[in-house]
C-alpha positions as CSV (number, residue, x, y, z in Angstrom):
1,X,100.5,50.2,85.9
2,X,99.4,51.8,89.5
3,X,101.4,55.0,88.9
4,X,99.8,55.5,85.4
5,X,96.2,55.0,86.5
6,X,97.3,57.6,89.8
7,X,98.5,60.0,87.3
8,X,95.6,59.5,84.7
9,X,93.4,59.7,88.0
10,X,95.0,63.7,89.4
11,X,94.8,64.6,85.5
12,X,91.1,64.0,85.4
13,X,90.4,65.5,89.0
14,X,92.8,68.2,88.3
15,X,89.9,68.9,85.0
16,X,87.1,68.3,87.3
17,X,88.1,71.1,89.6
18,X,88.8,73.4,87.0
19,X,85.3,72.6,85.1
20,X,84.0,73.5,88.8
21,X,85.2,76.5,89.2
22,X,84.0,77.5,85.6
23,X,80.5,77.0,86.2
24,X,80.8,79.0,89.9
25,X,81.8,81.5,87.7
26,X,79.3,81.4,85.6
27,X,76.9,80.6,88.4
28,X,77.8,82.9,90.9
29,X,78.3,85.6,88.7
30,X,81.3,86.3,91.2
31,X,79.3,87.4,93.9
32,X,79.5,84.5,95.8
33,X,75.5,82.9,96.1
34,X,75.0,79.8,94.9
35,X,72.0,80.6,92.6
36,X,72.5,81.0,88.5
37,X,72.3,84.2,86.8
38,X,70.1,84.1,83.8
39,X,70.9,87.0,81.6
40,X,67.8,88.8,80.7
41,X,65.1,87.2,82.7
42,X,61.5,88.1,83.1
43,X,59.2,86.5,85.1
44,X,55.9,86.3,83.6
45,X,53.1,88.7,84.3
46,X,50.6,86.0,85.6
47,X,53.1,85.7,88.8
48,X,53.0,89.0,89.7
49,X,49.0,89.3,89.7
50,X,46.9,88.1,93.1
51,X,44.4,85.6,92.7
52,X,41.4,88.2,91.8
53,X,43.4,89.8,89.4
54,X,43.7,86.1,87.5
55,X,40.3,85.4,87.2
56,X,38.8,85.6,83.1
57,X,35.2,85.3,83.0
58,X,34.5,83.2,79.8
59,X,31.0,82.7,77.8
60,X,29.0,79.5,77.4
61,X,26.4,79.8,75.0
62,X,23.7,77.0,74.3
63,X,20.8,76.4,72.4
64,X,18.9,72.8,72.0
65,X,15.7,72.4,69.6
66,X,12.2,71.8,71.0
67,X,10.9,67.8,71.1
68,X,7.6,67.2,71.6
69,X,7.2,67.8,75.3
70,X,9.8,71.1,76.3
71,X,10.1,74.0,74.0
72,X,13.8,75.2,72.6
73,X,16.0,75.9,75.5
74,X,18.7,78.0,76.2
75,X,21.3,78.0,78.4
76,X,24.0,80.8,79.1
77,X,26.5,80.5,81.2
78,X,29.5,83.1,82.2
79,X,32.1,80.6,84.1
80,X,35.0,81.5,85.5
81,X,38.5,80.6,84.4
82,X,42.1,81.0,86.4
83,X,44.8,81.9,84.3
């Protein structure tokens, strides 16, 4: 009963090494660094732009109807957005 479960037990770690060394592979890329290769990557566009270059001004545009004390207002507004 020991001997089967030590046997089962360097089968299994035998399949566990070999599963690591497959994803190193595919990891590594065989170059050695521990970072993963992702085939065809872009980063987006927003990363590569500074802070200024990120700022969108957007529009705000509103109207409310007279009452009996103010007359119609209006309110515009140009506020910033970060994208």
């Amino acid at each position: 009963m020991v001997k089967q479960l030590q046997s089962k037990l360097q089968q299994a770690q035998g399949e566990l090494s070999k599963i690591k060394n497959k994803l190193n592979q595919l990891g590594n890329g065989g170059s050695g660094s521990s970072d993963m290769i992702m085939p065809d990557f872009k980063p987006k566009g927003q990363r590569a732009k500074s802070f200024l270059q990120r700022i969108e001004l957007g529009t705000d545009f509103q109207t409310q109807r007279s009452n009996h004390y103010f007359p119609t207002t209006t309110a515009i507004r140009l506020p910033p957005a970060i994208s």
